[in-house]
Residue frames as a rotation matrix with the C-alpha (Angstrom) as fourth column:
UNK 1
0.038 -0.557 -0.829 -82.40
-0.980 0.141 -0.140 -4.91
0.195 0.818 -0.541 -41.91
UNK 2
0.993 0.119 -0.019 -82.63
-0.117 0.990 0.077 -8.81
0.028 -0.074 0.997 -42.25
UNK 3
0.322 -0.894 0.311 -79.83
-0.198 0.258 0.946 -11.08
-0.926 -0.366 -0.095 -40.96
UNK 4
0.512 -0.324 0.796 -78.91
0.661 0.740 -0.124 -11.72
-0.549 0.590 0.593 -44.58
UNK 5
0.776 0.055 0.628 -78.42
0.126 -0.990 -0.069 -8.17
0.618 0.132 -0.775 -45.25
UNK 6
0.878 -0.400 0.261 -76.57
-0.477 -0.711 0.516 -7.48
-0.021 -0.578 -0.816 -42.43
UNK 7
0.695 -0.636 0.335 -74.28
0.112 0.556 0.824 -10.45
-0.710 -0.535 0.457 -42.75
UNK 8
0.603 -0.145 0.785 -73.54
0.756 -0.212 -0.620 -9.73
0.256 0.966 -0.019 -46.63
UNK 9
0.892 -0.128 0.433 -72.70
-0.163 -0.986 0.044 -5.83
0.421 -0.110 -0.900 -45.10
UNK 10
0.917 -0.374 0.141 -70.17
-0.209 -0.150 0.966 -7.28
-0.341 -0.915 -0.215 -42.76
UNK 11
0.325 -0.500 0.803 -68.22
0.678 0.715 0.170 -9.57
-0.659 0.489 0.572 -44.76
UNK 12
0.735 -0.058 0.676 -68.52
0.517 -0.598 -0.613 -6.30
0.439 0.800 -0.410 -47.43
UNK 13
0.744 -0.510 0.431 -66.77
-0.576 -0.817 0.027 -4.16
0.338 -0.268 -0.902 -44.63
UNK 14
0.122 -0.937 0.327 -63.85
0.036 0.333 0.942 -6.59
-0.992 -0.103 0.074 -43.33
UNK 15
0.359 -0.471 0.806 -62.83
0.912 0.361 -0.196 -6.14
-0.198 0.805 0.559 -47.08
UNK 16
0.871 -0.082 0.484 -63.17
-0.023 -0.992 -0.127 -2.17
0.491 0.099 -0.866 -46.97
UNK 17
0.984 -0.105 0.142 -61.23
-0.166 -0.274 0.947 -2.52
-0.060 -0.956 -0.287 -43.89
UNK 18
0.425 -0.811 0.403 -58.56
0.628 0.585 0.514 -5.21
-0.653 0.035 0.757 -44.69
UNK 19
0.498 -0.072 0.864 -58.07
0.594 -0.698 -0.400 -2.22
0.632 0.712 -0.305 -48.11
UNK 20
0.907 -0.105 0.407 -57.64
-0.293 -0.852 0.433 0.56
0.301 -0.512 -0.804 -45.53
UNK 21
0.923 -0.352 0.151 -55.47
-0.003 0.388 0.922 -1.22
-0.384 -0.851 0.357 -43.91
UNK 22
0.615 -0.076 0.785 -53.54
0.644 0.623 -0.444 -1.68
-0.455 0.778 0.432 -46.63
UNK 23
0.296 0.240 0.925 -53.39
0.686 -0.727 -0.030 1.95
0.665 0.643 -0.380 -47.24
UNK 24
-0.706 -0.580 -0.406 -51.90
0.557 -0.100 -0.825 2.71
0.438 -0.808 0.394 -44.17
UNK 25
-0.279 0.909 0.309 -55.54
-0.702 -0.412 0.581 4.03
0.656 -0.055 0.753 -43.39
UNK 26
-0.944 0.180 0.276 -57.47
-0.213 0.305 -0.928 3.02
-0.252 -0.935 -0.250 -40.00
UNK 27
-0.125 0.967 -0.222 -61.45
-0.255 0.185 0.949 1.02
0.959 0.176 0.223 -40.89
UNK 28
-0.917 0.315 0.244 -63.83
-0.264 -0.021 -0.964 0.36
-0.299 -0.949 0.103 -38.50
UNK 29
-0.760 0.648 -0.048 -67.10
0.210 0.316 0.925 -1.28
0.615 0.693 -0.377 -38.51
UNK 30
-0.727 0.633 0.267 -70.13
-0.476 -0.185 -0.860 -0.36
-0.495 -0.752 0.436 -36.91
UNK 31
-0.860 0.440 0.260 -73.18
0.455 0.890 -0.003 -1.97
-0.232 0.116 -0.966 -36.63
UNK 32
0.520 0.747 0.414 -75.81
0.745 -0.634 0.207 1.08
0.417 0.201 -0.887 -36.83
UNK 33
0.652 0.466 0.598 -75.66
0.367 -0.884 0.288 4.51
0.663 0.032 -0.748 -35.71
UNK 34
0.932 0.019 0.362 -75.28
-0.324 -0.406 0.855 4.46
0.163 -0.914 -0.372 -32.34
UNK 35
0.704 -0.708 0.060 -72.48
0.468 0.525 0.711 2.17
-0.534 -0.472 0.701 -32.22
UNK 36
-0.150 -0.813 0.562 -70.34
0.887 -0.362 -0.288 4.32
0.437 0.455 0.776 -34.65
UNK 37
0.428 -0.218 0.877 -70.83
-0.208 -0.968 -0.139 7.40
0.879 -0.122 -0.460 -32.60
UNK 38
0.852 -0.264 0.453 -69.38
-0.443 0.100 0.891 5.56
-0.281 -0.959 -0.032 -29.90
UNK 39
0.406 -0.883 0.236 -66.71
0.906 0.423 0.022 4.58
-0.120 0.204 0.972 -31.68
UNK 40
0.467 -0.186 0.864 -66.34
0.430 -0.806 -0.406 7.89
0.773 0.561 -0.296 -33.34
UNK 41
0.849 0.046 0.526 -66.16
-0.409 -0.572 0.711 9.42
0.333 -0.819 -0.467 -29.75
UNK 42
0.850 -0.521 0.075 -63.33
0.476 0.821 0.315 6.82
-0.226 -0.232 0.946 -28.87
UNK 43
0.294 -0.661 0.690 -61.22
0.920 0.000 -0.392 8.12
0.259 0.750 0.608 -31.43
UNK 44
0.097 -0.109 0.989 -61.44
0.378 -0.915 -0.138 11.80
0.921 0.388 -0.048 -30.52
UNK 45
-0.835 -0.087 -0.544 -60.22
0.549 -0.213 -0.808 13.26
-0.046 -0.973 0.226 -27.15
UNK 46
0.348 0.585 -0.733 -61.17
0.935 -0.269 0.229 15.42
-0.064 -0.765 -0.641 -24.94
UNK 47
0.173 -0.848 -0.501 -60.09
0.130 -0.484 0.865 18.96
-0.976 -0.215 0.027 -25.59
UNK 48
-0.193 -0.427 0.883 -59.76
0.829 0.410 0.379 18.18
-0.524 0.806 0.275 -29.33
UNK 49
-0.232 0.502 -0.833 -60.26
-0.529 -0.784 -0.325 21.15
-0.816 0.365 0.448 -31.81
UNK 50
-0.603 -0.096 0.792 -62.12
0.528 0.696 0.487 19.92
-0.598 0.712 -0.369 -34.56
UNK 51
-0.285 0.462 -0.840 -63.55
-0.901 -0.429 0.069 21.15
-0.329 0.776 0.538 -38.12
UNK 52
-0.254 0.559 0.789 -65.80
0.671 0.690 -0.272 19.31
-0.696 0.461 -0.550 -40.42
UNK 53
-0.974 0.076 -0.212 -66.82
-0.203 -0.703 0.681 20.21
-0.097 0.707 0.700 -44.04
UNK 54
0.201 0.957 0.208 -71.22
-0.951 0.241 -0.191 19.68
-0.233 -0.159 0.959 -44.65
UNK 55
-0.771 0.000 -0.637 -70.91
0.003 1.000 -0.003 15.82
0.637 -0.004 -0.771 -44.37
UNK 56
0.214 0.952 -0.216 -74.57
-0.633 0.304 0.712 14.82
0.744 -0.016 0.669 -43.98
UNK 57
0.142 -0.353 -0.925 -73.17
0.486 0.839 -0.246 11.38
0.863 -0.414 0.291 -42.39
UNK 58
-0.846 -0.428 -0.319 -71.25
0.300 0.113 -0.947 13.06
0.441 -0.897 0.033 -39.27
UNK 59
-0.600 0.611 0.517 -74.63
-0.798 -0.505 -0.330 14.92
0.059 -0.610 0.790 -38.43
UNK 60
-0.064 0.603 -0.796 -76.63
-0.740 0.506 0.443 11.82
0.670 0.617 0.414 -39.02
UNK 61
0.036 -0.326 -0.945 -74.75
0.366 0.884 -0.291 9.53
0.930 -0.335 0.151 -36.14
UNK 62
0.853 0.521 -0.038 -75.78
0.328 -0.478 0.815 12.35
0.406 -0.707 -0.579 -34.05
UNK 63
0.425 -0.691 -0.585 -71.71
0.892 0.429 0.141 13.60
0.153 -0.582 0.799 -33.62
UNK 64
0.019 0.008 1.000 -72.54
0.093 -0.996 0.006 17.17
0.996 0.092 -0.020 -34.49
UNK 65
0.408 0.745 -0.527 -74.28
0.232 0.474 0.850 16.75
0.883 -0.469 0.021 -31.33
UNK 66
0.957 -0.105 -0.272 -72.26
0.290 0.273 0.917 15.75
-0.022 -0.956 0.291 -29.23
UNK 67
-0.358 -0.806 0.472 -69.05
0.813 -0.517 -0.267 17.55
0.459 0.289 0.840 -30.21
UNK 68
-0.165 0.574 0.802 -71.34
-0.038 -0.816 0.577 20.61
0.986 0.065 0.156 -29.71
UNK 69
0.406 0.506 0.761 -72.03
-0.472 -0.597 0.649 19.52
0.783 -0.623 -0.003 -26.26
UNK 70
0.524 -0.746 -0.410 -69.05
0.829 0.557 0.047 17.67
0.193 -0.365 0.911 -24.99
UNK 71
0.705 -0.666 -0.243 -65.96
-0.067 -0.404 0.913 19.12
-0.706 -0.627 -0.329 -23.45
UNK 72
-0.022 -0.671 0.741 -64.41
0.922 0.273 0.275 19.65
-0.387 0.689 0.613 -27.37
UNK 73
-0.066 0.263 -0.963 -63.53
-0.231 -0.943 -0.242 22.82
-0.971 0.206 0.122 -29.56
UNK 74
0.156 0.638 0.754 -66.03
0.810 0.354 -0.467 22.64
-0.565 0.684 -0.462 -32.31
UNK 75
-0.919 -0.208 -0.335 -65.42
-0.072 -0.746 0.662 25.01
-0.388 0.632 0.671 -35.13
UNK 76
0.018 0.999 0.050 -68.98
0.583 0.030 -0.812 25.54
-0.813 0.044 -0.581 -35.57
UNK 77
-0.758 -0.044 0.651 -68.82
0.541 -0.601 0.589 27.49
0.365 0.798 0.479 -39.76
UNK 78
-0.044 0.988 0.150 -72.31
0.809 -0.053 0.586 28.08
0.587 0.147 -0.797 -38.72
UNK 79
0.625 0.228 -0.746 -71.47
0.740 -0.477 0.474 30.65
-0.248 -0.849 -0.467 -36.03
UNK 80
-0.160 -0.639 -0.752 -69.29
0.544 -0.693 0.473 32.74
-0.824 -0.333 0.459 -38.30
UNK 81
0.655 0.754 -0.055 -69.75
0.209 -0.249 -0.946 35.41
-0.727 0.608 -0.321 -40.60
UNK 82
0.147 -0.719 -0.680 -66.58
-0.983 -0.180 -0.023 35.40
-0.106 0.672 -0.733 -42.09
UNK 83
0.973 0.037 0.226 -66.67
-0.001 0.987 -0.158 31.23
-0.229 0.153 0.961 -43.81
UNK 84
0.690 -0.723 -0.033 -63.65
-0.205 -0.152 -0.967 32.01
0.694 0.674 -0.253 -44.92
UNK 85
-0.315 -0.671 0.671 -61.60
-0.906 0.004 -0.422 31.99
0.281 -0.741 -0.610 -41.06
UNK 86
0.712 0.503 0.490 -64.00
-0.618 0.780 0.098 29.27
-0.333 -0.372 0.866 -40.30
UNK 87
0.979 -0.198 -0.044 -62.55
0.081 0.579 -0.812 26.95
0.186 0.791 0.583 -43.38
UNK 88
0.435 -0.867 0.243 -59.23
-0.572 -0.474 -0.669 28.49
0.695 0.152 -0.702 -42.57
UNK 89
0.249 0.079 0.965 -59.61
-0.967 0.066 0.244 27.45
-0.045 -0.995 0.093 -39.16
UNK 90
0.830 0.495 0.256 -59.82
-0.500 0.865 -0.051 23.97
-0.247 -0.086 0.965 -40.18
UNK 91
0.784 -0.597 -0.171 -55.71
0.034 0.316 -0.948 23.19
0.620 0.738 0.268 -41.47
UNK 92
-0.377 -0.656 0.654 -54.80
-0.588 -0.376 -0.716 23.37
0.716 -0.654 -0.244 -37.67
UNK 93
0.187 0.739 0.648 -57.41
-0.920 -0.099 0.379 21.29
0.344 -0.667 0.661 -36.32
UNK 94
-0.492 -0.841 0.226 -56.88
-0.783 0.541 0.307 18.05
-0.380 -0.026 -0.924 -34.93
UNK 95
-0.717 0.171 0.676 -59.20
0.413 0.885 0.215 16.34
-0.561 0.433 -0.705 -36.43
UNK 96
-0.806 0.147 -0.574 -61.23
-0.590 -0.282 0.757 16.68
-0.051 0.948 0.314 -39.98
UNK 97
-0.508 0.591 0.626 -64.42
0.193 0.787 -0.586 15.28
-0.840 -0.177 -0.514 -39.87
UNK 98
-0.441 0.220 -0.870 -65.79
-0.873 -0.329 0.359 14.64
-0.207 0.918 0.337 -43.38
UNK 99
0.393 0.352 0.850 -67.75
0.182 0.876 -0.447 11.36
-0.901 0.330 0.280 -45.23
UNK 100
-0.761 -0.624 0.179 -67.12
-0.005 0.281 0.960 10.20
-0.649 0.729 -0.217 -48.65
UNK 101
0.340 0.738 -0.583 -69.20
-0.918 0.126 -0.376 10.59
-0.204 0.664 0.720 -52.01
UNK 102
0.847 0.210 -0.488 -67.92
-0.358 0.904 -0.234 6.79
0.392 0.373 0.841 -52.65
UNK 103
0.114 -0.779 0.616 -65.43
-0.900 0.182 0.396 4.21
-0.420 -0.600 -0.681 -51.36
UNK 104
-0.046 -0.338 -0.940 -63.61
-0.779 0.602 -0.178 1.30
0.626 0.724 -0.291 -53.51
UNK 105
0.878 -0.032 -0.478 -64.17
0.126 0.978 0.166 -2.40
0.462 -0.206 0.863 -52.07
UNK 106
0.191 -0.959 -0.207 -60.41
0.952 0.233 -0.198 -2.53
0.238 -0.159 0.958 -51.43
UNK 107
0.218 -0.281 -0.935 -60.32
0.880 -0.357 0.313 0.78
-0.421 -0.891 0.169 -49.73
UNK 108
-0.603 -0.288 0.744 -59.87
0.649 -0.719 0.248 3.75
0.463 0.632 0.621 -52.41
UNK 109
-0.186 0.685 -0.704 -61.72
0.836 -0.266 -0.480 6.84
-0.516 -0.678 -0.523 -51.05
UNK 110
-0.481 -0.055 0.875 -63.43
0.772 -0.500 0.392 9.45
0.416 0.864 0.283 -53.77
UNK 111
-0.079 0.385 -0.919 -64.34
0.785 -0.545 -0.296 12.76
-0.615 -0.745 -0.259 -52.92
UNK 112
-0.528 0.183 0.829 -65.70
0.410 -0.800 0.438 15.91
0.743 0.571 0.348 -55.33
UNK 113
0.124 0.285 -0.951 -65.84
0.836 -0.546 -0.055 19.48
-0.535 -0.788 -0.306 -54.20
UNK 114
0.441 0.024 0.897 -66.73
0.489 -0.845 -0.218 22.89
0.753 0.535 -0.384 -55.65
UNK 115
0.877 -0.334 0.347 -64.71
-0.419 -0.883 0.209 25.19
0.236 -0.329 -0.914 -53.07
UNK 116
0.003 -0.996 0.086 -61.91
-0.063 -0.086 -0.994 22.86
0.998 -0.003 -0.063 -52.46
UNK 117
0.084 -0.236 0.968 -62.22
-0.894 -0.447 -0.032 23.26
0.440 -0.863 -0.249 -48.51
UNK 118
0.650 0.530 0.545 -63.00
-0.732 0.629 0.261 19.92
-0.204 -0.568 0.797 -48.09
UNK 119
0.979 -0.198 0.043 -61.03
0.201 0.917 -0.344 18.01
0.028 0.345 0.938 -50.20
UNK 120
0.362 -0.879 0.310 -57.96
-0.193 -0.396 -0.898 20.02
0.912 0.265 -0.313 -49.49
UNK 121
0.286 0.146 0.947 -58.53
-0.950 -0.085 0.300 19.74
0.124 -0.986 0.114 -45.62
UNK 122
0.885 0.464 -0.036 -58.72
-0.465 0.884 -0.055 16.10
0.006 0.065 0.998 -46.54
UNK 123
0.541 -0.832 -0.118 -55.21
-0.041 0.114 -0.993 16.08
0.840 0.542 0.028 -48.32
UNK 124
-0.411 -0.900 0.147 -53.20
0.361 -0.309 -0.880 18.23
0.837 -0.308 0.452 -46.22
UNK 125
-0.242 0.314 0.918 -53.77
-0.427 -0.884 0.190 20.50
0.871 -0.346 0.348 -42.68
UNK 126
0.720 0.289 0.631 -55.59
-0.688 0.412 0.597 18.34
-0.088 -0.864 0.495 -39.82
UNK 127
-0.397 -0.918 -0.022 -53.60
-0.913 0.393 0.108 16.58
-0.090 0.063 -0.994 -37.91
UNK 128
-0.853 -0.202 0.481 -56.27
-0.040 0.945 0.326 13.86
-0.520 0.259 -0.814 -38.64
UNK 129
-0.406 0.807 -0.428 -59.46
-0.897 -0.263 0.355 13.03
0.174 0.528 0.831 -40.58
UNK 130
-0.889 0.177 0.423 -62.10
0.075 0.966 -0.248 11.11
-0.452 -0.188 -0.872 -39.88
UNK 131
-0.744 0.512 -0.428 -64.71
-0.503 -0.009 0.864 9.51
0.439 0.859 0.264 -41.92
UNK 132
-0.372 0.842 0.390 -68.11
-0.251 0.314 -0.916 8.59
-0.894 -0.439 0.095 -41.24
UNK 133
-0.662 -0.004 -0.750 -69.21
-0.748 0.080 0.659 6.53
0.057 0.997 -0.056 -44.45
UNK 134
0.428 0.711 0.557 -72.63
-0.617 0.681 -0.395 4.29
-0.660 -0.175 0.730 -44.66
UNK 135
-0.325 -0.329 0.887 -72.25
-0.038 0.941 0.335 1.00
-0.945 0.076 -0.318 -46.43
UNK 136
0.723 0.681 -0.121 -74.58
0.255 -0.425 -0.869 2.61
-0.643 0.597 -0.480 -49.37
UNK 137
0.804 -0.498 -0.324 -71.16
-0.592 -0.720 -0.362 4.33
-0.054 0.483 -0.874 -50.89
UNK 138
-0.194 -0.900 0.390 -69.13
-0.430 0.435 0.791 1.54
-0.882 -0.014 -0.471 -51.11
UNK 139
0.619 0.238 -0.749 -68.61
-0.780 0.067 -0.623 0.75
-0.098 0.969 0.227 -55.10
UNK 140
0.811 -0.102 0.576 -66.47
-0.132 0.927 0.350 -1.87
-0.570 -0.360 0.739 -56.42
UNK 141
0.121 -0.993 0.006 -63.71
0.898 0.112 0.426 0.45
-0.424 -0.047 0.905 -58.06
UNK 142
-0.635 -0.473 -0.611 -62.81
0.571 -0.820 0.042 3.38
-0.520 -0.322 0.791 -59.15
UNK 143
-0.932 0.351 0.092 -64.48
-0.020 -0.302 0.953 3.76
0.362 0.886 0.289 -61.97
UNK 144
-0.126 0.885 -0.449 -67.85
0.841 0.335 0.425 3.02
0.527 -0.324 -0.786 -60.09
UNK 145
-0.067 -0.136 -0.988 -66.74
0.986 -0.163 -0.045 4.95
-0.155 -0.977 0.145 -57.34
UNK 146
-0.750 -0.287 -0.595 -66.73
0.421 -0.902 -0.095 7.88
-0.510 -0.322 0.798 -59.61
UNK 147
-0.515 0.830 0.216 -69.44
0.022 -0.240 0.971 7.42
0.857 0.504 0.105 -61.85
UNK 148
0.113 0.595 -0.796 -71.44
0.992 -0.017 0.128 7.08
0.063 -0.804 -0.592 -58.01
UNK 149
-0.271 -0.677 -0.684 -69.80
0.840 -0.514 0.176 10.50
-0.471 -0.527 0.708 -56.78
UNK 150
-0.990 0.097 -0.102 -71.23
-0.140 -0.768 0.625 12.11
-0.018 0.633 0.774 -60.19
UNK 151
-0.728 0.573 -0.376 -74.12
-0.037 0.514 0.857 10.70
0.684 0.638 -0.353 -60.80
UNK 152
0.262 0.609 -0.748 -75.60
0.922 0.071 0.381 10.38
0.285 -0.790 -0.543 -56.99
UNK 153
0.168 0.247 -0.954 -74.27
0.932 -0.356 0.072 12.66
-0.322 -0.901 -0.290 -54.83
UNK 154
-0.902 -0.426 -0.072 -73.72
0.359 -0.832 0.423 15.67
-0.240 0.355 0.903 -56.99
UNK 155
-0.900 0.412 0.143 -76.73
0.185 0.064 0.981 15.82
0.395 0.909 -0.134 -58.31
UNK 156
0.062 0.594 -0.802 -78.13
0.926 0.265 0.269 15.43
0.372 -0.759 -0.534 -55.07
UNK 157
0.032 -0.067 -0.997 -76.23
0.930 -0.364 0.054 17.92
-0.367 -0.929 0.050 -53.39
UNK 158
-0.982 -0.023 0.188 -76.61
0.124 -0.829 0.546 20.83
0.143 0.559 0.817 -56.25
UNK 159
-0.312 0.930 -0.196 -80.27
0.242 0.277 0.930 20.00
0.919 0.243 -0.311 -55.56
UNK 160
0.182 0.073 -0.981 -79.89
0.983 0.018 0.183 20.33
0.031 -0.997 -0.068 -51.63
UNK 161
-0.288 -0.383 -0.878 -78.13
0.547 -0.818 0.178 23.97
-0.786 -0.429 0.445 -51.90
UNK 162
0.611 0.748 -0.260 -80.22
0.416 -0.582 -0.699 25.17
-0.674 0.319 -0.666 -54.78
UNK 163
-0.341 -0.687 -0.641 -77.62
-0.313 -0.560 0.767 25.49
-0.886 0.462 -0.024 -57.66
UNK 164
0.365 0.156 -0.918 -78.12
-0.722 -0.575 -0.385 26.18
-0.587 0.803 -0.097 -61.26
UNK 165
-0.612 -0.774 -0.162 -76.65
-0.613 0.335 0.715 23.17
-0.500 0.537 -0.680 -62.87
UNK 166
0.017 0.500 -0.866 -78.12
-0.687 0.635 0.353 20.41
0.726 0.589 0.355 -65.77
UNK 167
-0.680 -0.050 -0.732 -77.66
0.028 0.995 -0.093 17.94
0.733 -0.083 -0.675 -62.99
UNK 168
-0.852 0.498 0.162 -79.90
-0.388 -0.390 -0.835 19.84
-0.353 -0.774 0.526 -60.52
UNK 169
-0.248 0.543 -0.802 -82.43
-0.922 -0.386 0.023 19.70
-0.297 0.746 0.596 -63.55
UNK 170
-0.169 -0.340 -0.925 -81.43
-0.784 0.616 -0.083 16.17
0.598 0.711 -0.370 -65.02
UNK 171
0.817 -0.045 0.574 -80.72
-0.362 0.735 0.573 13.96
-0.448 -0.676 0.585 -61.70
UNK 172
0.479 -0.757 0.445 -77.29
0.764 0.609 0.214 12.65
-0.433 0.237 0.870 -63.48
UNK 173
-0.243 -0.545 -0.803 -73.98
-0.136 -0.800 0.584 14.65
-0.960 0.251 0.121 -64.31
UNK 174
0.860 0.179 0.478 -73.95
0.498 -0.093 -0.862 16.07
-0.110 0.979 -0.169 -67.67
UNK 175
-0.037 -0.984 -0.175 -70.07
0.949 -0.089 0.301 17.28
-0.312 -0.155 0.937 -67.07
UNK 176
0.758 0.538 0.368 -71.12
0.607 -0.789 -0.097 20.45
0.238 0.297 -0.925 -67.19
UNK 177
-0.675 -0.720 -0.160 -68.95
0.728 -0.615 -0.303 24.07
0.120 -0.321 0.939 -66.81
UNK 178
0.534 0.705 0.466 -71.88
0.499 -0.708 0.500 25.65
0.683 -0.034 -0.730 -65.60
UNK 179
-0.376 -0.863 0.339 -70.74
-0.182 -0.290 -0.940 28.37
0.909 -0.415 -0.048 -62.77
UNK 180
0.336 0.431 0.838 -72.78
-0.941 0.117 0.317 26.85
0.039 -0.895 0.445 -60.05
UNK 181
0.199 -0.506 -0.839 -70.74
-0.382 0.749 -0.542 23.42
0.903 0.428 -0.045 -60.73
UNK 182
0.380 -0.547 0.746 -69.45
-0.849 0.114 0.516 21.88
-0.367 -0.829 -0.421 -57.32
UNK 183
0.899 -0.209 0.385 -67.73
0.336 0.893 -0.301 19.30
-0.281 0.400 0.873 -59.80
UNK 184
0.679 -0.729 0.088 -64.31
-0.588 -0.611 -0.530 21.31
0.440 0.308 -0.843 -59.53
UNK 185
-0.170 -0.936 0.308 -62.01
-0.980 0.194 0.047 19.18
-0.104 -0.294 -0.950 -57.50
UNK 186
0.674 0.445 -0.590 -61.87
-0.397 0.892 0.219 15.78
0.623 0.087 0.777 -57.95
UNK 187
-0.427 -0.774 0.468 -59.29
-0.903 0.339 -0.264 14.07
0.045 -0.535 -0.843 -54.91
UNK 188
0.640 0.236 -0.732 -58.86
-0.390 0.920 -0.044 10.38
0.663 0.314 0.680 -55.04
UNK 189
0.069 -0.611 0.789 -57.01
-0.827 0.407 0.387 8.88
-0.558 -0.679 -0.477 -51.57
UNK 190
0.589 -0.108 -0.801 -55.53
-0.421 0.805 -0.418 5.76
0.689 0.584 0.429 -52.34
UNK 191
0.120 -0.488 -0.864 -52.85
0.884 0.450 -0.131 5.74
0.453 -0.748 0.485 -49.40
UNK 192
0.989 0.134 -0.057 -52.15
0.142 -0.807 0.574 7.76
0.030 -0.576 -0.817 -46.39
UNK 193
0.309 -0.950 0.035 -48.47
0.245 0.044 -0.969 8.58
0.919 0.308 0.246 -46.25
UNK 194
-0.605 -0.210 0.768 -48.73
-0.696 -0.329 -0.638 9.42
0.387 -0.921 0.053 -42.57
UNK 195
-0.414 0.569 -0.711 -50.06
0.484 0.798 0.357 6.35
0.771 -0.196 -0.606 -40.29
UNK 196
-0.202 0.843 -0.498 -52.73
0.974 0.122 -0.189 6.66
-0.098 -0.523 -0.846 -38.36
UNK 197
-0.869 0.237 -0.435 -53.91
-0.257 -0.966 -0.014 10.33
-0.423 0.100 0.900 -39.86
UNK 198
-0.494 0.596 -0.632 -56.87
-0.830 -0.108 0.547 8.98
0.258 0.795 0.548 -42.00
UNK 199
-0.910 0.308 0.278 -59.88
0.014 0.692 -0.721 6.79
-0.414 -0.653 -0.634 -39.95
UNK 200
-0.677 0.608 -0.415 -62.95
-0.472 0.073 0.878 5.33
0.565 0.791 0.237 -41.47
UNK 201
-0.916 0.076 0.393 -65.50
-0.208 0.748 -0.630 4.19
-0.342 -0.659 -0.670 -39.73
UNK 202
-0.892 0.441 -0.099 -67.96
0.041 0.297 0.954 2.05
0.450 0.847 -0.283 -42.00
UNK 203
-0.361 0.893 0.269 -71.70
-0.792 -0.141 -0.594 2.30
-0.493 -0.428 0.758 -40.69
UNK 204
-0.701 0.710 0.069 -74.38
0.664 0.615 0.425 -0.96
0.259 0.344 -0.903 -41.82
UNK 205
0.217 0.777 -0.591 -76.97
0.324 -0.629 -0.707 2.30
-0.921 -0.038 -0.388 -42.37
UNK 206
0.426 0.045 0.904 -77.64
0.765 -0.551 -0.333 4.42
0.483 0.833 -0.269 -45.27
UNK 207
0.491 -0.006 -0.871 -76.18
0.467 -0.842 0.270 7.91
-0.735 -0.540 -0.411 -44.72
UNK 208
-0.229 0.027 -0.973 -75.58
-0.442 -0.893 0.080 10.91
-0.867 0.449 0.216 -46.48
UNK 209
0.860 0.493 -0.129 -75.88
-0.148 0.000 -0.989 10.77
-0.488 0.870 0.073 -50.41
């Protein structure tokens, strides 16, 4: 990434940040990858039980990873055959590891989900959540933020898990009520109401969709 690029990115995140902040919400910048899984890691003891919902991003910064082989309990969905205790599992944990389908300039965080586990997990349940969010998904208000949220990453991710929908088909939402939809919850953060429960750490990478 040129230095004009990267300096643009920074300047882009001390505004995300200075938002969050706002929001009684915790930002962070990283500079690539690596340096947000070392931050990430910061944040999370030792010991920690943590859940995560399929956020591309946390596997991306390599924190699946290392969660997986650190000295942490990982709720691993993958290792159970009931998803259901898994997901359950996750409204006790201490910490919520999830990314965003878009983020507002000034800190607004959008999120659509078709089961709900995620974006409820988000709400309410861990005793925190952290975000892993490239610099790609930051819009410039809500309205962006949710035409992005439809438009990209749905579309994407009905495409990724093989569902039945006009946007699978299309590439762009068609507000559909098909039943393969994962356009069922829509949660909009705006403020945390509990301080320090709700950490962002911005990435200067693409990541997830």
């Amino acid at each position: 990434m040129n230095e004009v690029m990267v300096k643009r990115n920074e300047l882009l995140a001390e505004k995300v940040i200075e938002g969050l902040i706002s929001r009684n919400m915790t930002g962070y910048y990283a500079k690539d990858k690596e340096e947000a899984l070392k931050i990430a890691l910061n944040i999370i003891p030792e010991k920690s039980v943590i859940s995560m919902g399929g956020a591309m991003s946390v596997r991306e910064i390599g924190l699946v990873d290392a969660l997986k082989n650190g000295d942490y309990d990982f709720i691993d969905r993958d290792n159970y055959e009931d998803k259901r205790q898994a997901m359950l599992k996750a409204y006790d944990a201490d910490f919520f590891l999830a990314s965003a389908n878009a983020i507002t300039d000034d800190g607004v965080i959008v999120n659509i989900d078709g089961n709900a586990n995620r974006v409820s997990a988000i709400a309410q349940g861990p005793k925190k959540v952290l975000f892993i969010v490239g610099i790609n998904k930051v819009c410039f208000d809500i309205d962006s933020a949710m035409k992005r949220a439809r438009n990209v990453a749905a579309p994407i991710n009905a495409q990724r898990f093989g569902l039945s929908t006009p946007c699978s088909k299309t590439g762009t939402c068609m507000n559909c009520k098909s039943p393969d939809t994962i356009c069922c919850q829509f949660l909009i953060t705006r403020f945390s109401r509990h301080a320090d429960r709700i950490h962002v750490i911005l990435v200067n990478d693409n990541l997830g969709f």
